[in-house]
C-alpha positions as CSV (number, residue, x, y, z in Angstrom):
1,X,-133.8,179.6,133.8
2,X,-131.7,176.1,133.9
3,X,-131.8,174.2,130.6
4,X,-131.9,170.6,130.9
5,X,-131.0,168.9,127.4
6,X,-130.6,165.7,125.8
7,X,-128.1,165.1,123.1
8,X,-126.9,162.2,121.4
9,X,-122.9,162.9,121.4
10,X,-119.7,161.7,122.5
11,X,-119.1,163.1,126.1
12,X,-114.9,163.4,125.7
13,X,-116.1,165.5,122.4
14,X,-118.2,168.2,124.4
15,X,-116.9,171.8,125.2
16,X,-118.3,171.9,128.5
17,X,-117.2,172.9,132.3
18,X,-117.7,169.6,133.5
19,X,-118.2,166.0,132.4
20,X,-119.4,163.5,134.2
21,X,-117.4,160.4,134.8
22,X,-119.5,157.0,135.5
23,X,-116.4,155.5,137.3
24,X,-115.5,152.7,139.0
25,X,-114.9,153.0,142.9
26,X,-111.1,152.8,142.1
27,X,-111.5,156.1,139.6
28,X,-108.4,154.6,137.7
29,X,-110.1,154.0,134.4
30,X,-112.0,151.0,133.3
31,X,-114.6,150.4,130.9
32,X,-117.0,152.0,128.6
33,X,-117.2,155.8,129.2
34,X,-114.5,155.3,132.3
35,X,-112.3,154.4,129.6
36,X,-112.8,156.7,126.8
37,X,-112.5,159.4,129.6
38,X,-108.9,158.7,130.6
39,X,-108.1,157.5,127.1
40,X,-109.0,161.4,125.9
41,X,-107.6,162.9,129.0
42,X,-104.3,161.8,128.8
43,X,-102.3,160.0,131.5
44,X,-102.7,163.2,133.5
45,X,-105.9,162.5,134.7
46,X,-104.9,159.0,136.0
47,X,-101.9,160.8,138.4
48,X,-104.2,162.9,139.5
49,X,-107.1,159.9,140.4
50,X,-104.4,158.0,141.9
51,X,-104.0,161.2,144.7
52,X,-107.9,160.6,145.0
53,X,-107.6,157.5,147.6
54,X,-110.8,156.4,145.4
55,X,-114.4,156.8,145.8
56,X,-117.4,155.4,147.6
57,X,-120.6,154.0,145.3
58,X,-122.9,157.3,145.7
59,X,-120.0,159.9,145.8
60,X,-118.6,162.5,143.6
61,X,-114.7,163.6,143.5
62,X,-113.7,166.6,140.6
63,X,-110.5,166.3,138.9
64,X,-108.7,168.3,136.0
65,X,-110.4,167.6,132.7
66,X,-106.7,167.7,131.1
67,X,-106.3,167.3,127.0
68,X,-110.4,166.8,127.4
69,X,-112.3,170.3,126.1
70,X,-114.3,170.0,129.5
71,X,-112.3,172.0,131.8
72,X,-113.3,169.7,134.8
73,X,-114.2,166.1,135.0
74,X,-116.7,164.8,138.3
75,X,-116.5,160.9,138.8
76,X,-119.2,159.3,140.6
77,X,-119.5,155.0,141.3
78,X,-123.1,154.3,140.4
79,X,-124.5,151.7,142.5
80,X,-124.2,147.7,140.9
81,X,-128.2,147.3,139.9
82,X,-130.0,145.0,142.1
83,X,-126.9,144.9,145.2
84,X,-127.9,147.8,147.6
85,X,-130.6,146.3,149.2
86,X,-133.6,148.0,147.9
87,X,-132.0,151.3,147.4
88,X,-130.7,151.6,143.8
89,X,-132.4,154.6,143.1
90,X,-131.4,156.3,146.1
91,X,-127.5,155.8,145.6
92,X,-128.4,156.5,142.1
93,X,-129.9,159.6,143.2
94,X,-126.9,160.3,145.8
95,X,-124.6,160.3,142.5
96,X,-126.2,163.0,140.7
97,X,-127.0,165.2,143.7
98,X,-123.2,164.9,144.7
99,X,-122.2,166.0,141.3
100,X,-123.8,168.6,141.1
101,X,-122.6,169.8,144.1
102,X,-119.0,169.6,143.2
103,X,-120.0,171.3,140.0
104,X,-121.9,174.2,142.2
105,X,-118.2,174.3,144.3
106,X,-116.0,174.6,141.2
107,X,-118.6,177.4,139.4
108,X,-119.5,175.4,136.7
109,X,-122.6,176.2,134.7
110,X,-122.7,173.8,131.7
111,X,-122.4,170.0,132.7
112,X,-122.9,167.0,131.0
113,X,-124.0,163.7,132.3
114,X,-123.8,160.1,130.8
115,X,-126.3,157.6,131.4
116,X,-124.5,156.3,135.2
117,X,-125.0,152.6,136.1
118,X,-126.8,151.8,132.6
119,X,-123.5,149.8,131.2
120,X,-121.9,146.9,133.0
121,X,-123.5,147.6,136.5
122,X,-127.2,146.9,134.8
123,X,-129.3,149.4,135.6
124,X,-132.1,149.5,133.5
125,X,-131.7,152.5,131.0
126,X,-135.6,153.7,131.7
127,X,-135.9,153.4,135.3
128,X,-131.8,155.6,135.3
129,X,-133.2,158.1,133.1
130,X,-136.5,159.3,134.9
131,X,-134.0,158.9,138.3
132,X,-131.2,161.5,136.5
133,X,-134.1,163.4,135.1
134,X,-136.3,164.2,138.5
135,X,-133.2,164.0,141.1
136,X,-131.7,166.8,138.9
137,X,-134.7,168.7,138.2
138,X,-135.0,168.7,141.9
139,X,-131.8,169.7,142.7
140,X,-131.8,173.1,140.6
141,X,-135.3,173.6,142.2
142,X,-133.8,173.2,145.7
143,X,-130.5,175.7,144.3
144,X,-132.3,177.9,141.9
145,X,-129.4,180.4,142.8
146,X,-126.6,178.0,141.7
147,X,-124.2,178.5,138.7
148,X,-125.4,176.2,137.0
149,X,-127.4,176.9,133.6
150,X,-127.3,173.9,131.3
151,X,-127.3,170.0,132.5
152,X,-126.8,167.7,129.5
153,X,-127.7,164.1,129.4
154,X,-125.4,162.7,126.7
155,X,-126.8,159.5,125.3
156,X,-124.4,157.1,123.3
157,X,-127.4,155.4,121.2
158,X,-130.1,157.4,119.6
159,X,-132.3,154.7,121.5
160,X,-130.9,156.0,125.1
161,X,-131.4,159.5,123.1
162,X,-134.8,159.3,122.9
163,X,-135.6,158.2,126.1
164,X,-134.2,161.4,127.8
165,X,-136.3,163.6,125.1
166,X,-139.3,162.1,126.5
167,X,-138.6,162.2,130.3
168,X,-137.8,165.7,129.6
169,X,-140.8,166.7,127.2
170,X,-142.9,165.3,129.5
């Protein structure tokens, strides 16, 4: 049985396989949880982005998790809200299906997702979460065999918090 659970935490904080980076398209550190991600990592993870060549809005690359407690980090570019021509919540969808594929190719079982798009690209925090919530549900329906056992949705307010408990207790 796959666990899907919301926590209000800090993601650099959480002792799991894999974190999941809301980057930019350059994956060399930025903003919001970009930033705090490199800033716990260490300068490691930035060497090892810059081999990346980057990433397109909808991907997922894995790196190293570093001096983080996650063993692995998966960055993914969330699409700009509003600038994909009707189709937010499909490259929104394409990010969490992508990550969770490079978590399924690394082993992982426990991975933990911030709220991707919801910061400076504008996505609105309700319409991301019932996107995150159903695209990954989905996914572990489609790969009920994976190794994956626990998805977290880490929440930085206890407002974003509470939003993922009702998606999720729905």
């Amino acid at each position: 049985m796959k666990n899907l659970i919301p926590m209000w935490q800090d993601i650099t904080r959480l002792g799991v396989d894999a974190i999941v980076n809301a980057a930019n398209n350059s994956l060399l550190g930025g903003g919001g949880v970009d930033g705090a991600i490199h800033r716990a990592a260490g300068p490691e993870l930035l060497a090892e982005c810059r081999t990346l060549g980057g990433c397109g809005t909808g991907e997922a690359k894995i790196t190293k998790g570093y001096r983080l407690p996650a063993k692995f980090v998966i960055h993914t570019v969330g699409p700009v809200y509003g600038r994909n021509g009707g189709r937010d919540a499909e490259v929104l969808a394409s990010c969490y299906r992508e990550s969770l594929k490079r978590a399924m190719e690394n082993g992982v079982k426990t991975i933990a997702f911030p709220g991707i798009s919801t910061g400076i690209f504008g996505y609105p925090k309700d319409e991301a979460v019932r996107v995150a919530v159903y695209t990954v549900k989905d996914f572990l329906t489609e790969h009920a065999d994976c190794s994956i056992e626990d998805v977290i949705f880490v929440s930085f307010s206890q407002e974003d918090y509470e939003q993922y408990r009702a998606i999720l207790n729905a």
